[in-house]
C-alpha positions, -999 to +999 in steps of 0.1 A: +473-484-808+477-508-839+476-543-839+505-560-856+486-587-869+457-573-883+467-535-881+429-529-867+427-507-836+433-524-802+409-519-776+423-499-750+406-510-721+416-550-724+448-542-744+436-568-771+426-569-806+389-572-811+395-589-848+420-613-843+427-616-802+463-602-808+476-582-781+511-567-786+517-531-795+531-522-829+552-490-829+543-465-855+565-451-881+566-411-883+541-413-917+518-436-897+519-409-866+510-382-889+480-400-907+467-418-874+439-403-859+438-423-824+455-425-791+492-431-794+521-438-770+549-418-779+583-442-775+605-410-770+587-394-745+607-382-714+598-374-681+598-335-682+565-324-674+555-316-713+525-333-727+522-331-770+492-342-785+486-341-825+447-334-836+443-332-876+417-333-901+416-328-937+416-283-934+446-279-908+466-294-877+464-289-839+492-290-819+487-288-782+521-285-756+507-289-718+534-280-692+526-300-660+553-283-633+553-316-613+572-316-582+566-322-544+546-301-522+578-282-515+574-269-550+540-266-554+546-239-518+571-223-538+550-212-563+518-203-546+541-180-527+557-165-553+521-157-564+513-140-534+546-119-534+540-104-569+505-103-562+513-083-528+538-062-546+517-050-574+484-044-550+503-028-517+531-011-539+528-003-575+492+007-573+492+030-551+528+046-563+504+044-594+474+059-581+498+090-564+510+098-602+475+099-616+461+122-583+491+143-591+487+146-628+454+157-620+463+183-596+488+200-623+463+199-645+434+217-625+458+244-612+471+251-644+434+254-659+428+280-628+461+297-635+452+302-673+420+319-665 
């Protein structure tokens, strides 16, 4: 965050200026944004579980989206078993549907090698 009286950093911790004692938040224009290389508050930001966060340097930028589901513990349930579903279906059902192919592929293909000789 920027001072508006001195335009030095403010320190985060006290939520003052350590130049000039000043401590009100200035909100950054877009060009400011893109040049700052601190900790910003984003004005627009909405409450729907997505995080950005802007790292640049002089070679390239960084643009990092975190998705934070949020929710109750309700929620949270719902998902973990959902996990264990798919996780259940693709362990107790499509590998060994998966494993039955393979054993028969390789049956075929040793009696047709004993039926060529």
């Amino acid at each position: 965050m920027r001072c508006t009286n001195c335009n030095n950093e403010i320190d985060i911790e006290t939520n003052e200026c350590r130049y000039c004692g000043e401590n009100t938040v200035r909100i950054l224009t877009p060009e400011e944004k893109n040049g700052y290389d601190g900790l910003t508050i984003d004005s627009n930001a909405q409450e729907d579980g997505f995080t950005e966060k802007q790292s640049s340097n002089s070679y390239n930028r960084v643009y990092v989206r975190s998705i934070n589901p949020g929710g109750n513990f309700l929620t949270k349930a719902v998902f973990v078993l959902l996990g264990i579903i798919i996780s259940g279906f693709l362990f107790f059902v499509a590998l060994p549907i998966t494993l039955i192919i393979i054993a028969i592929a390789v049956f075929t293909w040793i009696v047709l090698g004993y039926l060529r000789k």
